[in-house]
Backbone of each chain as ProteinMPNN parsed JSONL, in Angstrom:
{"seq_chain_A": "XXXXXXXXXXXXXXXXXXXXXXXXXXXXXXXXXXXXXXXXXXXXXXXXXXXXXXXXXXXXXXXXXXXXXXXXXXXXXXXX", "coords_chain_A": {"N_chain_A": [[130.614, 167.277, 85.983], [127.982, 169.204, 86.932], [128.51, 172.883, 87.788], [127.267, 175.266, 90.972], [127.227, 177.903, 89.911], [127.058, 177.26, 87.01], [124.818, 176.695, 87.029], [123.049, 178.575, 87.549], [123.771, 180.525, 85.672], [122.58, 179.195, 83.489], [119.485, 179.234, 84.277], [119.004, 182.112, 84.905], [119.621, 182.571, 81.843], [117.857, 181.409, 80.384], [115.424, 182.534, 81.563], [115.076, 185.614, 80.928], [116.265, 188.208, 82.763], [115.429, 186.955, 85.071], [116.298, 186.469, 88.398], [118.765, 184.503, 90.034], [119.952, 182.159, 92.633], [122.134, 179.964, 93.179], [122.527, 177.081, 95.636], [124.981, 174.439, 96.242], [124.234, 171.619, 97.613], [125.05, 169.231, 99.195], [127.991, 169.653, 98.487], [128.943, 167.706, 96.547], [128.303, 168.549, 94.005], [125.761, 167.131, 93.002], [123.401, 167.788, 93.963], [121.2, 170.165, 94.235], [120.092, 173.582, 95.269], [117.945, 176.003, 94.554], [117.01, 179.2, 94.161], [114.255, 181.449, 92.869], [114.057, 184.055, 91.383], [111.833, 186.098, 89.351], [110.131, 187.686, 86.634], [108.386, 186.503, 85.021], [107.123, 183.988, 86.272], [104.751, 185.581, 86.85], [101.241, 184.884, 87.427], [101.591, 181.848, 87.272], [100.744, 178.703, 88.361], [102.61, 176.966, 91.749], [103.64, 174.403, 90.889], [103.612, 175.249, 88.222], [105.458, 176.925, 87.917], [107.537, 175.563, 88.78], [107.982, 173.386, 86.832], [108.74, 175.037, 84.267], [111.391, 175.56, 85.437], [112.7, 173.021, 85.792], [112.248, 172.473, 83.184], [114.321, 173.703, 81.833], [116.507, 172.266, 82.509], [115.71, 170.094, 81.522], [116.483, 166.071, 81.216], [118.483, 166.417, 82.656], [118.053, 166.401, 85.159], [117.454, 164.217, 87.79], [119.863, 162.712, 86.181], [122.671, 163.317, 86.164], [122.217, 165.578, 87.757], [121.354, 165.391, 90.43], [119.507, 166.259, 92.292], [117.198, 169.204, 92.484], [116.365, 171.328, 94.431], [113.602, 173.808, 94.997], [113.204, 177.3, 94.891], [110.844, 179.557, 94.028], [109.828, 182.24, 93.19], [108.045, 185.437, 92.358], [109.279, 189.196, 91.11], [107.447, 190.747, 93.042], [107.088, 189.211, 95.215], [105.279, 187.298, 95.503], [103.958, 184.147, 95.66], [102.427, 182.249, 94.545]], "CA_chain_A": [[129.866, 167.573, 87.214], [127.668, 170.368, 86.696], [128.851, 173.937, 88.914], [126.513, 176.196, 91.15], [127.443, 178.824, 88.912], [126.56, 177.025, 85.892], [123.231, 176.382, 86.776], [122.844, 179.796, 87.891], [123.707, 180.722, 84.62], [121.683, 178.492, 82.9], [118.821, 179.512, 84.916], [119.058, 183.168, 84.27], [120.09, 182.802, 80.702], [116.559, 180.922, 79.929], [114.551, 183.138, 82.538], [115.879, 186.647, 81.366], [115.966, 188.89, 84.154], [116.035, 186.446, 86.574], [117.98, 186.2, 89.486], [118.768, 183.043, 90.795], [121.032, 181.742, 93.877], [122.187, 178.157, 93.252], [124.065, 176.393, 95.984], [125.792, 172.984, 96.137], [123.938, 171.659, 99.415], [126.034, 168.318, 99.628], [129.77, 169.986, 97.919], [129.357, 166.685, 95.519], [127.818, 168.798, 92.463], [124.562, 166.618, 92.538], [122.213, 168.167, 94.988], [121.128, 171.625, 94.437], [119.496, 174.344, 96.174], [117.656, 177.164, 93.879], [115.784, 180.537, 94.667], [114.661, 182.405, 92.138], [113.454, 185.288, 91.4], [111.638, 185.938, 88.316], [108.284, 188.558, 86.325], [108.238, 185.387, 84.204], [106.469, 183.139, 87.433], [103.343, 185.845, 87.321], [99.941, 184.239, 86.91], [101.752, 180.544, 87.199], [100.984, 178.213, 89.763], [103.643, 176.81, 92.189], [103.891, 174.074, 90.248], [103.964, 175.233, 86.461], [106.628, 178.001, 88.183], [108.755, 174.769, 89.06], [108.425, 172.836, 85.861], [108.924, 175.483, 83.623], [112.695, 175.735, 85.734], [113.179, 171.878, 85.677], [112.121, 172.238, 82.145], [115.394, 173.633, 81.17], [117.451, 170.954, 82.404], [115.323, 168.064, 81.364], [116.311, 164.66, 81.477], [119.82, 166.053, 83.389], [117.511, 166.3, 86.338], [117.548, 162.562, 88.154], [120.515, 162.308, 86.047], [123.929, 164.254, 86.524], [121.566, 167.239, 88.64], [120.196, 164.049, 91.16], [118.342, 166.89, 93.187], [117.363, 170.218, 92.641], [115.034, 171.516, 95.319], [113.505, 174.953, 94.232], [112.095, 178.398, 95.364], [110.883, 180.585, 93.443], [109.156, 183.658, 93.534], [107.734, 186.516, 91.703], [109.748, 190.028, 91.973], [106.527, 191.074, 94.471], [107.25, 188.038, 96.408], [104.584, 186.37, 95.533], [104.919, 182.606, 95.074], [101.611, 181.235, 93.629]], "C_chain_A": [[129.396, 169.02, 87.185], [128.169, 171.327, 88.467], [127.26, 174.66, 89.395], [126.347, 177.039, 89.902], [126.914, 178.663, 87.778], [125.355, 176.923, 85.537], [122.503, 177.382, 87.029], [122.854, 180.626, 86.963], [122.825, 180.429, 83.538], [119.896, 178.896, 83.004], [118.628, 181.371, 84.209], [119.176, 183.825, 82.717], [118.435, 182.332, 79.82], [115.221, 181.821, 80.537], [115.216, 184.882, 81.99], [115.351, 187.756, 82.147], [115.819, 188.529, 84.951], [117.043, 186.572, 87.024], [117.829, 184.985, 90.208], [120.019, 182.901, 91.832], [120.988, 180.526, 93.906], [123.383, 177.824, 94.607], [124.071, 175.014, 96.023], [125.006, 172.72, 97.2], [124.842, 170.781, 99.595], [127.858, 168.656, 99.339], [129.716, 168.573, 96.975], [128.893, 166.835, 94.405], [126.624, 167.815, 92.23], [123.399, 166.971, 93.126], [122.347, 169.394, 95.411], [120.041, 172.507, 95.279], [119.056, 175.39, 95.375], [116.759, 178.583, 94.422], [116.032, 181.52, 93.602], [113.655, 182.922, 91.647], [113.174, 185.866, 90.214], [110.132, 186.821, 88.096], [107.791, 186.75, 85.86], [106.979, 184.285, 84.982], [105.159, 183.662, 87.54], [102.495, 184.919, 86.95], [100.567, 182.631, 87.016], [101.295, 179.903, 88.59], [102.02, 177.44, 90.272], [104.295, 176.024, 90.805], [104.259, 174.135, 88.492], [105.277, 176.408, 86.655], [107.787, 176.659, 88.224], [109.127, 173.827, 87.709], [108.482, 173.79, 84.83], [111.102, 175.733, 84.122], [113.458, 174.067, 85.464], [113.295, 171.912, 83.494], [113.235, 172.464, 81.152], [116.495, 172.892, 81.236], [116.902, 169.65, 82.247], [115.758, 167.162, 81.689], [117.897, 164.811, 82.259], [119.411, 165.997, 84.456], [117.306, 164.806, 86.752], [118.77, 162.246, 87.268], [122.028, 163.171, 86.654], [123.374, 165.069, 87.741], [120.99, 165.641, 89.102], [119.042, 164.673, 91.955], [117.973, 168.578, 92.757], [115.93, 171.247, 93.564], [114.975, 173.295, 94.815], [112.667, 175.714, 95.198], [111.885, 179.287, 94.504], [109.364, 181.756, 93.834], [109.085, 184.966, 92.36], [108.57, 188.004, 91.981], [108.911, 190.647, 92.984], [106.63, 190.284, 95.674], [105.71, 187.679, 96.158], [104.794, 185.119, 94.774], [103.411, 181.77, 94.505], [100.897, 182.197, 92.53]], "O_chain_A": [[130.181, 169.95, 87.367], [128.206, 170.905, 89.623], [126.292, 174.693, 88.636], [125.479, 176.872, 89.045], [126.29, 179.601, 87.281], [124.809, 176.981, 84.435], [121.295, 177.289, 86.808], [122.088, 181.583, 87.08], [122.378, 181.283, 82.771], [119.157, 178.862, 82.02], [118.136, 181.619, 83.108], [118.965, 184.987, 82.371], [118.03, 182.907, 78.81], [114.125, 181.755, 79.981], [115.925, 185.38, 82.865], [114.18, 188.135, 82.153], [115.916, 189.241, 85.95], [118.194, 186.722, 86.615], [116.857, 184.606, 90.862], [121.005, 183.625, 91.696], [120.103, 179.884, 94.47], [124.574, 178.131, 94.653], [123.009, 174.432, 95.803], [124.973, 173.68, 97.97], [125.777, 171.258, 100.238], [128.772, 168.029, 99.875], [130.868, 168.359, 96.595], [128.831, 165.895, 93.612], [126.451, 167.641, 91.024], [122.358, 166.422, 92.766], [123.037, 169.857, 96.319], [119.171, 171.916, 95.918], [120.028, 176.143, 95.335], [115.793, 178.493, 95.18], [117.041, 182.158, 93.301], [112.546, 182.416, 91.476], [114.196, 186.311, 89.692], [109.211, 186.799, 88.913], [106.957, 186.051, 86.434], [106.044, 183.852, 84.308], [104.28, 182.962, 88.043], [102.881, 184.072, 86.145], [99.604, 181.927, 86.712], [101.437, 180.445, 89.686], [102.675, 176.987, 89.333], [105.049, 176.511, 89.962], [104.912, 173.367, 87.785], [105.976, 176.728, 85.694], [108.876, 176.837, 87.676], [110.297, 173.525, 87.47], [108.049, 173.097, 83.909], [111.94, 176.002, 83.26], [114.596, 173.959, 85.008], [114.195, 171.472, 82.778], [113.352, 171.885, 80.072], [117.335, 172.784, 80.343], [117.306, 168.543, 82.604], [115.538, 167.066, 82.896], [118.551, 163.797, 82.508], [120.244, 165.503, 85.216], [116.914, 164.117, 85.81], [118.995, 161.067, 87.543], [122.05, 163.528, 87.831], [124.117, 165.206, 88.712], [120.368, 164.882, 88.358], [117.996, 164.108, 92.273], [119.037, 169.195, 92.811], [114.841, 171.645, 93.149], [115.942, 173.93, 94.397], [111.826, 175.292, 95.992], [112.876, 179.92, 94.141], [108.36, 181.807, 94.544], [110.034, 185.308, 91.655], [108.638, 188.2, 93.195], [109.541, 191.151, 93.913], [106.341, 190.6, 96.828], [105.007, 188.027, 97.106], [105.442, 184.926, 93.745], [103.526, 180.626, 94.064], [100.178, 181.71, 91.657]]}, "seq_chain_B": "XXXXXXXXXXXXXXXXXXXXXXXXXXXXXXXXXXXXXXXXXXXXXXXXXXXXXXXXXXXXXXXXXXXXXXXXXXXXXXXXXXXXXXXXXXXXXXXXXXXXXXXXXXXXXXXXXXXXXXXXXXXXXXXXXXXXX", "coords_chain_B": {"N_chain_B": [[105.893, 142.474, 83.394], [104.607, 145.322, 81.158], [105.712, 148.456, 79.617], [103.925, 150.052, 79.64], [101.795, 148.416, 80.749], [102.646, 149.654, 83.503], [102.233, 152.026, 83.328], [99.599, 152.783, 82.986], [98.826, 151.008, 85.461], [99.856, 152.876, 87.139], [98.515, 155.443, 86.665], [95.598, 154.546, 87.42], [96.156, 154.598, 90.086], [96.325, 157.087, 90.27], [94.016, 158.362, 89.85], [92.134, 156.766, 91.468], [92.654, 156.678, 94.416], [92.349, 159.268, 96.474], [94.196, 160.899, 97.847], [97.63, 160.644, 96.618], [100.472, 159.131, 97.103], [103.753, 159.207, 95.861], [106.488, 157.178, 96.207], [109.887, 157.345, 97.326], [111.097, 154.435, 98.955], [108.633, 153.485, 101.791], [105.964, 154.661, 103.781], [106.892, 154.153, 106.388], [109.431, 153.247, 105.887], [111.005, 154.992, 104.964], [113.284, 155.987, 101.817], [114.71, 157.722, 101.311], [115.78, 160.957, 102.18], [114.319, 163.595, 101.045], [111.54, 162.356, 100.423], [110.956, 161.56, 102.869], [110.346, 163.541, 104.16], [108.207, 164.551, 103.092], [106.199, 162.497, 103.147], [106.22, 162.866, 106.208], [104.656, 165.141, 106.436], [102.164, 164.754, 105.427], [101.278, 162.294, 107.201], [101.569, 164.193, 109.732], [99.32, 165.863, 109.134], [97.825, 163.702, 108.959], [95.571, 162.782, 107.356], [94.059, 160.203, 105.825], [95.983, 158.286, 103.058], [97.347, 157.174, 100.296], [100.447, 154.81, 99.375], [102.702, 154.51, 97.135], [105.814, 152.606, 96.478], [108.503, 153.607, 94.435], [110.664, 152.23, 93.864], [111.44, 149.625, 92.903], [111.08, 148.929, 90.191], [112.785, 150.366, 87.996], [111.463, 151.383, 85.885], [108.994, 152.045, 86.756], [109.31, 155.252, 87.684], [110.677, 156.284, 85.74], [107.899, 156.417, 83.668], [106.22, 157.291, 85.616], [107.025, 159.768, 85.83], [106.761, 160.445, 82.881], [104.243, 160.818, 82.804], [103.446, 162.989, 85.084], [104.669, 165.025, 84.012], [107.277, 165.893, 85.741], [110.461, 165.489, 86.957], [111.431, 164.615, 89.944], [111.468, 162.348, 92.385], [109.971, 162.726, 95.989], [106.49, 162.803, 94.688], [103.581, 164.126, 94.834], [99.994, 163.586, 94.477], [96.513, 164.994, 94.798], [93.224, 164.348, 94.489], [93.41, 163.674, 92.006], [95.325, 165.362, 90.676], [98.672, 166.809, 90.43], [100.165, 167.917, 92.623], [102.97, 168.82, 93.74], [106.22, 168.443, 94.811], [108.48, 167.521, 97.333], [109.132, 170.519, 98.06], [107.606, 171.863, 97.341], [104.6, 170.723, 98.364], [106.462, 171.126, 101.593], [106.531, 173.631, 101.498], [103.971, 174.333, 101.174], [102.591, 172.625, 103.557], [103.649, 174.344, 105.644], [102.002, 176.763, 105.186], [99.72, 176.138, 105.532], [98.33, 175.5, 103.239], [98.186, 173.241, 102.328], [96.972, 171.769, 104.511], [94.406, 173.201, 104.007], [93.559, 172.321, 101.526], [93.41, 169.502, 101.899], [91.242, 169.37, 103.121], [91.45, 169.391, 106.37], [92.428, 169.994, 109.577], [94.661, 172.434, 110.54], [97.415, 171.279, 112.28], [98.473, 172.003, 115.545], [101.192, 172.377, 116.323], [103.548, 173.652, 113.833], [105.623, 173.082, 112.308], [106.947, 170.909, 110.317], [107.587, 167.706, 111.015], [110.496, 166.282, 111.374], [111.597, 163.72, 110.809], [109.752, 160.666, 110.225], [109.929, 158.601, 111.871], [108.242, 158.162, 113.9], [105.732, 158.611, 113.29], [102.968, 156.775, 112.06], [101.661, 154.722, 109.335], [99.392, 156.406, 107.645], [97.902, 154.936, 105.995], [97.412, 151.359, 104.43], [100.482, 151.16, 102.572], [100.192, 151.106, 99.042], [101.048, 147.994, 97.767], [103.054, 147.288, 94.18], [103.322, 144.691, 93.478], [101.141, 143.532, 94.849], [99.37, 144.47, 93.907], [99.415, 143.98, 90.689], [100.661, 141.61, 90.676]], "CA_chain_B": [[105.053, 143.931, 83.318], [105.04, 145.891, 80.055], [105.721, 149.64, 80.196], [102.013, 150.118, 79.191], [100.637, 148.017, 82.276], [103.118, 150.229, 84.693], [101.624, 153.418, 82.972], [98.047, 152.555, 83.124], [98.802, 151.193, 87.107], [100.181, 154.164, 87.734], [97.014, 156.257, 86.176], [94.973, 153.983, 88.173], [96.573, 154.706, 91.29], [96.719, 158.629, 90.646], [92.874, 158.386, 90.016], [91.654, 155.906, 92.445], [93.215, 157.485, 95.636], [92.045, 160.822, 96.551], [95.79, 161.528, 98.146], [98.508, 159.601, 96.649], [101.935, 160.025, 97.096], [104.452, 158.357, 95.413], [107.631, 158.101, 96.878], [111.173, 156.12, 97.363], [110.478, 153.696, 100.05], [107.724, 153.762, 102.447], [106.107, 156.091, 104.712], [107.027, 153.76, 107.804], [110.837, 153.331, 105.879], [111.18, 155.883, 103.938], [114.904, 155.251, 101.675], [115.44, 159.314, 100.895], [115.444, 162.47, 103.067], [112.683, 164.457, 100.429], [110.306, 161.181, 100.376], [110.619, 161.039, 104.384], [109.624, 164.918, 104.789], [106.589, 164.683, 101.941], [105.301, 161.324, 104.354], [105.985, 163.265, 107.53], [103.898, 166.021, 106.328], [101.218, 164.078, 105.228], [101.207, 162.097, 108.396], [101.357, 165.016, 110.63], [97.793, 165.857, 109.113], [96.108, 162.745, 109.496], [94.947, 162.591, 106.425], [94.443, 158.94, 105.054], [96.6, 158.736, 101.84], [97.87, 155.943, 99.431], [101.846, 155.532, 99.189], [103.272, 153.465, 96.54], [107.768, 153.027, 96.545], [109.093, 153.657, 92.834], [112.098, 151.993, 93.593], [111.201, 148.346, 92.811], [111.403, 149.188, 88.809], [113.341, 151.993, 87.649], [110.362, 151.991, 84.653], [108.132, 152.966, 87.291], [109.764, 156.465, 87.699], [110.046, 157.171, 83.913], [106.17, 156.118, 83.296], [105.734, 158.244, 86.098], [107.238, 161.778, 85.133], [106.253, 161.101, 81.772], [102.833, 161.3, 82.998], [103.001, 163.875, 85.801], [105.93, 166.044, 83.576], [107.836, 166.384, 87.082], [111.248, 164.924, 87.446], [111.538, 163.868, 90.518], [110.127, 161.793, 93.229], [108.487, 162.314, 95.391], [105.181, 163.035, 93.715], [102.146, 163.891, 95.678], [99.022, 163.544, 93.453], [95.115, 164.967, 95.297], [91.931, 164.387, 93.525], [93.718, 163.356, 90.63], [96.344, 166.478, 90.026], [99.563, 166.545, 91.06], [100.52, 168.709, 93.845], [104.33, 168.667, 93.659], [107.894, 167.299, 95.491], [109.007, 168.019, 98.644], [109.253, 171.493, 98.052], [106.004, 171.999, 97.208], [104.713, 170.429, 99.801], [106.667, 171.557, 102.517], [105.655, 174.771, 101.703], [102.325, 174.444, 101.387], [102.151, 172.41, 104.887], [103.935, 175.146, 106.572], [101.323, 177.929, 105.191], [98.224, 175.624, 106.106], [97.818, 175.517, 102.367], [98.249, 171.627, 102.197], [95.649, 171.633, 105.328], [92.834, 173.358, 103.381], [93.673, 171.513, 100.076], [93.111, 168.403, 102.2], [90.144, 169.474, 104.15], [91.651, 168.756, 107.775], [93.064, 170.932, 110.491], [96.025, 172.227, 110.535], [97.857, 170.958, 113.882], [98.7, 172.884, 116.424], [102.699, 172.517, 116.084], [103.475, 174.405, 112.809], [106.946, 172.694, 111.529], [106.989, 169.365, 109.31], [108.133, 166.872, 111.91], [111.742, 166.093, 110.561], [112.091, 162.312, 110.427], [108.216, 160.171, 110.363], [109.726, 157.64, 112.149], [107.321, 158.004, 115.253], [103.982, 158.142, 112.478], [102.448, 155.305, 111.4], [101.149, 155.251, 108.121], [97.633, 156.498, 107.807], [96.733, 154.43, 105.088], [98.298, 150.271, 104.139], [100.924, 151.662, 101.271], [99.951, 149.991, 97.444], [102.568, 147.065, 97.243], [103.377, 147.224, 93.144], [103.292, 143.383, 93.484], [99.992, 142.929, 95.479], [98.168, 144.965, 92.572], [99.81, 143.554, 89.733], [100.689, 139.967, 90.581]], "C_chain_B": [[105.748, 144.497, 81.956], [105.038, 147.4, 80.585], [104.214, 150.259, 80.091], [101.375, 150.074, 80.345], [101.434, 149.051, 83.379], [102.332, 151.373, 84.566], [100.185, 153.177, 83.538], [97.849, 152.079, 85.01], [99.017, 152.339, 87.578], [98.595, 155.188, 87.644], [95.847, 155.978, 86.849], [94.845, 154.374, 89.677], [96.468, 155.863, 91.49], [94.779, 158.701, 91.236], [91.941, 158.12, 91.15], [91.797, 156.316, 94.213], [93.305, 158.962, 95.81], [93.561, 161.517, 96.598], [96.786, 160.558, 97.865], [99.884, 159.959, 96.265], [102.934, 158.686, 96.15], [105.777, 158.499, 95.996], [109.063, 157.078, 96.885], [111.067, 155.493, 98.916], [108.89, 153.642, 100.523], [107.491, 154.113, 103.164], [106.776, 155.505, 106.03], [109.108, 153.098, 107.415], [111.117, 154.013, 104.75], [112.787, 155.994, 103.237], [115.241, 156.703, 100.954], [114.854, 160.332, 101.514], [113.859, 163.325, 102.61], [111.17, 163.338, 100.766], [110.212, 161.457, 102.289], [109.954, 162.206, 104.76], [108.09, 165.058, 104.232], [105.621, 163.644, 103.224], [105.052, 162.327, 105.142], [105.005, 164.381, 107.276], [102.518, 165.99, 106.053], [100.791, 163.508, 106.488], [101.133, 162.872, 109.812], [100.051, 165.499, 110.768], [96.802, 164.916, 109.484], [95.459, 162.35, 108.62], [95.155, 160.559, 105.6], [95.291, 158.928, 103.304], [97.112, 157.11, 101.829], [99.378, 156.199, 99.043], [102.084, 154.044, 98.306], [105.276, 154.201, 96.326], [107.73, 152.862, 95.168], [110.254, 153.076, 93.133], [112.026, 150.571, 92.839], [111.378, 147.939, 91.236], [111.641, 150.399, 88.484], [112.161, 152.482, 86.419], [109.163, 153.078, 85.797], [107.981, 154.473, 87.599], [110.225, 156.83, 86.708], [109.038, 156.87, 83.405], [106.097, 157.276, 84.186], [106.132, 159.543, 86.108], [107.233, 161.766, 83.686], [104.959, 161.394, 81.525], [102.083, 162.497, 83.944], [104.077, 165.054, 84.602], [106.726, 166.361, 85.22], [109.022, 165.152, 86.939], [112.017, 164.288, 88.332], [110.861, 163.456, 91.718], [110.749, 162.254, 94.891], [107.361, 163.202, 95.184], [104.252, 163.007, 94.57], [100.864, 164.267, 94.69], [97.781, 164.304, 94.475], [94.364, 165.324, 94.069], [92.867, 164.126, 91.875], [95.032, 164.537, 89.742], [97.714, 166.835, 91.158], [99.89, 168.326, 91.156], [101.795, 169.633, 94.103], [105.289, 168.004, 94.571], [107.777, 167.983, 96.207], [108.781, 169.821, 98.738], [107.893, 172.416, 98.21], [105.116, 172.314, 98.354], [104.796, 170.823, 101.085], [106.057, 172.941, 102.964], [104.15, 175.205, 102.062], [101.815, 173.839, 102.869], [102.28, 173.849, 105.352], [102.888, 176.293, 106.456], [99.607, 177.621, 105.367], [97.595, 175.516, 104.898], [96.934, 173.857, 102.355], [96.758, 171.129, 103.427], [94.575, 171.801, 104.671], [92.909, 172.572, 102.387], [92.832, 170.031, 100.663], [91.659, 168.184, 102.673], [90.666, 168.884, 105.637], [92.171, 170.003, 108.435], [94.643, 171.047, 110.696], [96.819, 171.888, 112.287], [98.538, 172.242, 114.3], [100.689, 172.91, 116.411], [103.415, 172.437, 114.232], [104.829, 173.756, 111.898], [106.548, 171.48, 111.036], [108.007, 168.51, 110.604], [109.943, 166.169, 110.834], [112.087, 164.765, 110.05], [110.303, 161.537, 110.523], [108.318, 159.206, 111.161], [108.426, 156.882, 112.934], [105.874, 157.512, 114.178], [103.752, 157.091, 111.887], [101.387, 155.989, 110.093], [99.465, 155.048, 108.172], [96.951, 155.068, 106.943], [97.821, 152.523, 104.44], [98.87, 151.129, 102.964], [100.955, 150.421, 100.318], [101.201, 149.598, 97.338], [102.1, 147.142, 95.265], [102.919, 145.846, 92.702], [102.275, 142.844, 94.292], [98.864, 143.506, 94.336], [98.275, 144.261, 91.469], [99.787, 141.865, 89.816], [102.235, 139.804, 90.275]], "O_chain_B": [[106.918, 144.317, 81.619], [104.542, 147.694, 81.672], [103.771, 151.075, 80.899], [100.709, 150.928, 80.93], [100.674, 149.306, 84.314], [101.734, 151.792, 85.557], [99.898, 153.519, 84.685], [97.01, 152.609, 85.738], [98.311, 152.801, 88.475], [97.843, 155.47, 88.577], [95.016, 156.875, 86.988], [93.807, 154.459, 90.334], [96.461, 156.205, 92.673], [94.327, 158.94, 92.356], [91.178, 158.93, 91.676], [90.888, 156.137, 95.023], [94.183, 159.697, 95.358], [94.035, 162.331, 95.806], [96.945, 159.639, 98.669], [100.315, 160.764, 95.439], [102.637, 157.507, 95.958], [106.253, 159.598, 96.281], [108.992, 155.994, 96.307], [110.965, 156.219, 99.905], [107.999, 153.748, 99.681], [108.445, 154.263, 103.927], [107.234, 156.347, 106.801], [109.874, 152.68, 108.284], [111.443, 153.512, 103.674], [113.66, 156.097, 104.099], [116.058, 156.713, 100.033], [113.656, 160.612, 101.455], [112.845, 163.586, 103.257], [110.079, 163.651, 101.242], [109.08, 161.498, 102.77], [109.046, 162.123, 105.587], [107.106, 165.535, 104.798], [104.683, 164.004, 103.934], [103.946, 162.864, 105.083], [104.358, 164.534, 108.312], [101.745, 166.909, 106.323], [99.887, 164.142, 107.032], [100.729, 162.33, 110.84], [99.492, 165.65, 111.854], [95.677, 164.984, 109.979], [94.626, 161.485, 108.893], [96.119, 159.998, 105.077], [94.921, 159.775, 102.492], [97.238, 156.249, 102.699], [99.757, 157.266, 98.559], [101.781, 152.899, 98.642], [105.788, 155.309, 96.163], [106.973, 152.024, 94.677], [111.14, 153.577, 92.44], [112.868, 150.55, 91.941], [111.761, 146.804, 90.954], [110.892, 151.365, 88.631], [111.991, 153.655, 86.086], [108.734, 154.228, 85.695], [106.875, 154.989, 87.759], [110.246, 158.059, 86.657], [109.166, 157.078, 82.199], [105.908, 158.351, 83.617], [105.336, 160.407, 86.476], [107.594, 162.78, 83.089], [104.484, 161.966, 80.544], [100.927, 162.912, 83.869], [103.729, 166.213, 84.829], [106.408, 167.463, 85.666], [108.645, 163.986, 86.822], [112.982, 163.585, 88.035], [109.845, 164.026, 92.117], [111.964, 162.137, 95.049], [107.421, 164.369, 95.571], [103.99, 161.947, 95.139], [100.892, 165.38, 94.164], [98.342, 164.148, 95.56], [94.574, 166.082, 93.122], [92.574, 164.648, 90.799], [95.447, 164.476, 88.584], [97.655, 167.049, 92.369], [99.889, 169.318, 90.427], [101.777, 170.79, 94.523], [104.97, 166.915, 95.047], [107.132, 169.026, 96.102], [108.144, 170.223, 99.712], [107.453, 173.291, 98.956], [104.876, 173.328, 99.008], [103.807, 170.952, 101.806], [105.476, 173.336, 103.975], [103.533, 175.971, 102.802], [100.835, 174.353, 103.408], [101.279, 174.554, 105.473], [102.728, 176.921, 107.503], [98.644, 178.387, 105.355], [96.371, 175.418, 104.973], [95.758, 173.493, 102.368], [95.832, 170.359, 103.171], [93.738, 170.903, 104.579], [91.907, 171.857, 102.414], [91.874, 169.536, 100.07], [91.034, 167.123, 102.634], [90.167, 167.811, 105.977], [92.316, 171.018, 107.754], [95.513, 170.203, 110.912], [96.475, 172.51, 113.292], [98.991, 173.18, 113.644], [101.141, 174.042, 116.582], [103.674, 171.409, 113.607], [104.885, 174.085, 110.713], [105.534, 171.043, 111.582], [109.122, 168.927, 110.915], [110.029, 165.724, 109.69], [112.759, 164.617, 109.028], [109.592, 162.332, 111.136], [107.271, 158.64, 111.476], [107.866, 155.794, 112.804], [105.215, 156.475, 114.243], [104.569, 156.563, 111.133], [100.743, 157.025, 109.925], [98.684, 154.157, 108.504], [95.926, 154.424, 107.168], [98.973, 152.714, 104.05], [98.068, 151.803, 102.317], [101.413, 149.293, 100.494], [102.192, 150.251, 97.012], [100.903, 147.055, 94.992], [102.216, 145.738, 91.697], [102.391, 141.642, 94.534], [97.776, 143.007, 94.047], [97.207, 143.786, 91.08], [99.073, 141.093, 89.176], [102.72, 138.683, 90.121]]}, "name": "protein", "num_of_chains": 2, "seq": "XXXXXXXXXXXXXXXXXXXXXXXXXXXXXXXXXXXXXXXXXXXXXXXXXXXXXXXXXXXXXXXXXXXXXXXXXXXXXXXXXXXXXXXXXXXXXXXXXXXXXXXXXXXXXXXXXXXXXXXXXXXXXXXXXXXXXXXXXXXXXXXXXXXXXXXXXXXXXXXXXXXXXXXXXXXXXXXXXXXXXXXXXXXXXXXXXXXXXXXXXXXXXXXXXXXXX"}
């Protein structure tokens, strides 16, 4: 059962210099919560910002990871 | 159905329907929290839109994120390019993006209505089995 932590790790470890904030939303390790904060996101749009984050957990997403709802953001705060 | 004909329905369906959502259930019983907020947000605009349920064959939801690359549903497609999930979405209602994208007005009460029960679906949602046979 994947951890916050782990995916927070995971996340940051593929993104470097991100910062990410994973939480659990349900406490049953399958339905996450992300925000994260990243140079990496410039010039992307929402969407290629969100599958480039799904992209590192591929096919565990709908499987083990059943949800992972996402924010992300540029360090300017900009999000598209 | 071969995985071929689901793909190619699907491709059909992205094309063919200016706004098409894909989603788990339907907009008037929607069978997961994200799918019910993507509807309600859609439905809060007004906008006519096409809803087909992925639940009916689990192929239908691996044809369909191996053709949008997006893992999960649901999937809002316009003009042929997908949009994104709930998240997406939500956001983009709340900043009146999703309004201009659509061409409509954004309503006058600014939050994503929380449950759709009250909306009726703009548009009949594509039964799987009324297209196909």
């Amino acid at each position: 059962m994947p951890r916050p932590e782990e995916l927070q790790h995971r996340i940051e470890s593929a993104l470097p210099g991100a910062r990410a904030q994973v939480q659990d939303l349900t406490g049953g390790g399958d339905h996450f919560r992300a925000e994260i904060v990243s140079d990496r996101f410039a010039g992307l749009s929402r969407i290629e910002q969100h599958q480039l984050v799904y992209g590192i957990f591929g096919a565990e997403i709908g499987g083990p990871i059943h949800a992972l709802s996402l924010k992300t953001s540029t360090p300017e705060g900009t999000t598209a | 159905m071969t995985d071929t004909e689901i793909h190619d329905f699907l491709q059909q369906s992205i094309e063919e329907n200016r706004v098409m959502l894909f989603m788990k259930g339907t907009p008037d019983a929607p069978a997961c929290g994200f799918s019910a907020r993507t509807a309600a947000a859609l439905g809060a605009l007004g906008t006519p839109y096409a809803a087909l349920d992925i639940l009916p064959d689990p192929r239908i939801r691996q044809e369909l994120s191996a053709l949008s690359n997006w893992p999960t549903i649901p999937q809002l497609f316009v003009n042929g390019k997908l949009v994104g999930g709930c998240d997406i979405v939500t956001e983009m209602y709340d900043s009146g993006e999703l309004a201009e994208l659509l061409g409509v007005e954004q309503p006058a009460d600014e939050e994503v209505p929380a449950a759709p029960e009250a909306e009726a679906p703009q548009a009949a949602p594509l039964g799987l089995e009324n297209r196909l046979g």
